[in-house]
C-alpha positions as CSV (number, residue, x, y, z in Angstrom):
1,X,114.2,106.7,-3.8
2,X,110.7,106.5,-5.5
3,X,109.9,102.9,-6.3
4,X,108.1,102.1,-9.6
5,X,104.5,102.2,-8.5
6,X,105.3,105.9,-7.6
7,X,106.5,106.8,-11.1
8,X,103.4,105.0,-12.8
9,X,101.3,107.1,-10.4
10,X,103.1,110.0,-12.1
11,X,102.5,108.9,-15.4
12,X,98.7,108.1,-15.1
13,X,98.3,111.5,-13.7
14,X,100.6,112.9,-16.8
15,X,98.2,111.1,-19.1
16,X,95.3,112.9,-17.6
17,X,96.5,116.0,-17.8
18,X,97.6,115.5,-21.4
19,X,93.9,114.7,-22.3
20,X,92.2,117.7,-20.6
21,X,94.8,119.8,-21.8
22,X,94.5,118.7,-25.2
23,X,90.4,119.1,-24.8
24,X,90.6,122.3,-23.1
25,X,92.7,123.6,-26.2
26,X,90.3,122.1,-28.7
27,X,87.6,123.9,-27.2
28,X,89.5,127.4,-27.4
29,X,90.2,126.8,-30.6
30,X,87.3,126.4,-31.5
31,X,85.5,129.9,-29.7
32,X,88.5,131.6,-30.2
33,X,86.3,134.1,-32.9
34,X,84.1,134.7,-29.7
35,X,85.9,136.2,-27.2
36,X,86.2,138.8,-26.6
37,X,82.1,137.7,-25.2
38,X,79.3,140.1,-24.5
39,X,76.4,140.1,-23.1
40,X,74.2,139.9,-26.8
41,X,77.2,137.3,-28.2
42,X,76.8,135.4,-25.5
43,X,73.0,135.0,-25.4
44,X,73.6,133.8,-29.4
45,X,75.6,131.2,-28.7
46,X,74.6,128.1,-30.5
47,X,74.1,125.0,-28.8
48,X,77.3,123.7,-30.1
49,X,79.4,127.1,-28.7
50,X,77.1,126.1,-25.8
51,X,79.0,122.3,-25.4
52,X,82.1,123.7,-26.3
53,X,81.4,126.3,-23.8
54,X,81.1,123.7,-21.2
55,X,84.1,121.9,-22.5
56,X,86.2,124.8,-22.1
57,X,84.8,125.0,-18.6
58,X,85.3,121.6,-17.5
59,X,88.8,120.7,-18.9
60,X,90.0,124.3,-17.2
61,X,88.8,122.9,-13.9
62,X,89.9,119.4,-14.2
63,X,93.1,120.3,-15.2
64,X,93.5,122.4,-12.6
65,X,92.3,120.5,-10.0
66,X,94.7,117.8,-11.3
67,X,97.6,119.8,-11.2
68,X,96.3,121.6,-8.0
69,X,95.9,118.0,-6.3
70,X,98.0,115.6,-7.5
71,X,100.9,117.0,-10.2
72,X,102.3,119.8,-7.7
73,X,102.9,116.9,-4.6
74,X,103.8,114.4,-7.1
75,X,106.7,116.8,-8.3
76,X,107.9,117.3,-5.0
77,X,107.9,113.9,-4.3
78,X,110.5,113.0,-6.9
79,X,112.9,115.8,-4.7
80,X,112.1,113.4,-2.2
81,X,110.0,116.5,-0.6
82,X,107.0,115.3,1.4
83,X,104.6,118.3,1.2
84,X,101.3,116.1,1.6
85,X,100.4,117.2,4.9
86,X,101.0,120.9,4.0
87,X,98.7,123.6,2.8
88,X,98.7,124.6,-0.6
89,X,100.3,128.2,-0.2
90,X,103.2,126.4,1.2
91,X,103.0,123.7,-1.9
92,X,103.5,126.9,-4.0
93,X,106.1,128.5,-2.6
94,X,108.0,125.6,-2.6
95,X,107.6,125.2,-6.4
96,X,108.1,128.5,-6.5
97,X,111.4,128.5,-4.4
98,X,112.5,125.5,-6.9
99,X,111.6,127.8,-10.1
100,X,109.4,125.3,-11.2
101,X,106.5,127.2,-11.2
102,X,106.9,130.9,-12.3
103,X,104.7,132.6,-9.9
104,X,102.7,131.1,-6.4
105,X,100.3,134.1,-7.6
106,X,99.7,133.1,-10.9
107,X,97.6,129.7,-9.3
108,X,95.8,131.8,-7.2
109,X,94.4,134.5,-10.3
110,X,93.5,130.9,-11.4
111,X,91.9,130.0,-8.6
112,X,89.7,133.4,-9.0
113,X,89.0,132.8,-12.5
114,X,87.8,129.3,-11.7
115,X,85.4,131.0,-9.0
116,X,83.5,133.2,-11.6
117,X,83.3,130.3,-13.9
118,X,81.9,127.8,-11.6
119,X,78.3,129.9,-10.9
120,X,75.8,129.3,-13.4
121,X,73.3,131.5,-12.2
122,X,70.8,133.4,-14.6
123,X,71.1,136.6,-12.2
124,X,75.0,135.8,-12.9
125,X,75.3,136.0,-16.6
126,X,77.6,139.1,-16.4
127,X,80.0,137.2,-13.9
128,X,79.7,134.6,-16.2
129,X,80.8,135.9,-19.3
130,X,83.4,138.1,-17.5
131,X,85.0,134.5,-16.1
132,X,84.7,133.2,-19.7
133,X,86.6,136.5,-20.8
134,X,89.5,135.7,-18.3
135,X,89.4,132.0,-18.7
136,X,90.0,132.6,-23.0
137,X,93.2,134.4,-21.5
138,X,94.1,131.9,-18.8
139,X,93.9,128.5,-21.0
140,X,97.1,129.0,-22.7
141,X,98.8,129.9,-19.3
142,X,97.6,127.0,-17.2
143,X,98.9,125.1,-20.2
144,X,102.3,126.5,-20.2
145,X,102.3,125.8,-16.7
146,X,101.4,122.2,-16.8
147,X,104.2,122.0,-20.0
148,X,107.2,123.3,-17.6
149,X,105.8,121.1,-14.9
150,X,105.6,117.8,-17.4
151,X,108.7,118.6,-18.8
152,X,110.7,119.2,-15.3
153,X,108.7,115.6,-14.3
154,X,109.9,113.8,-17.3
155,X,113.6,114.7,-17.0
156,X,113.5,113.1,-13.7
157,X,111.6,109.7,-14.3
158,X,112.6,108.8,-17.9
């Protein structure tokens, strides 16, 4: 059984999420006129589509990175499943396997999204805004996927 300082772990990292998630949302909300982005909408952002920009960048990746590092072998943990040790494929299937995840594959277009996003190269504009493009469409999955996951999490450790 998980002892207390285990569950409070669980919850710290729960509040995290919760924040960036709520951030990362905010932010889409609030360049949700924008996208699609091209090349001439994109070189007229404003400097406060700029930050907001970046905030939609950053909460995508801390979120994931989160989820990605601590939620997913937290999760398992409460099935008494040690998977700390284990590459992150196998992580996935297992969550996967357990249907608390939908799709192993679904991380990993994540993962490639996160890629174009994380270059902020002036040669690389066009990568750029195509990674802003898919990232618009990936915010509201990586949040439905951190929802299922809170929400499977909770049952177990209220």
């Amino acid at each position: 059984m998980l002892g207390e300082e285990n569950f409070d772990k669980i919850r710290n990292t729960l509040a995290a999420c919760d924040a960036h998630n709520a951030r990362l949302n905010s932010a889409l909300k609030k360049l949700s006129v924008l996208f699609p982005l091209s090349e001439s909408t994109f070189s007229e952002l404003s400097e406060d589509e700029v930050s907001y920009t970046d905030q939609l960048i950053l909460r995508f990746l801390k979120l994931q990175d989160l989820i990605g590092k601590k939620l997913f072998l937290q999760t398992l943990l409460i099935l008494q499943e040690d998977y700390s040790d284990r590459p992150i494929l196998d992580i996935l299937n297992r969550l996967e396997q357990l249907k608390i995840i939908d799709s192993a594959e679904n991380w990993i277009a994540f993962r490639e999204v996160r890629n174009l996003i994380t270059h902020d190269y002036p040669h690389l504009v066009g990568e750029l805004i195509e990674g802003l493009n898919q990232l618009s469409l990936k915010v509201v999955e990586l949040s439905m996927l951190y929802e299922k996951i809170k929400d499977y999490v909770m049952k177990r450790i209220a």
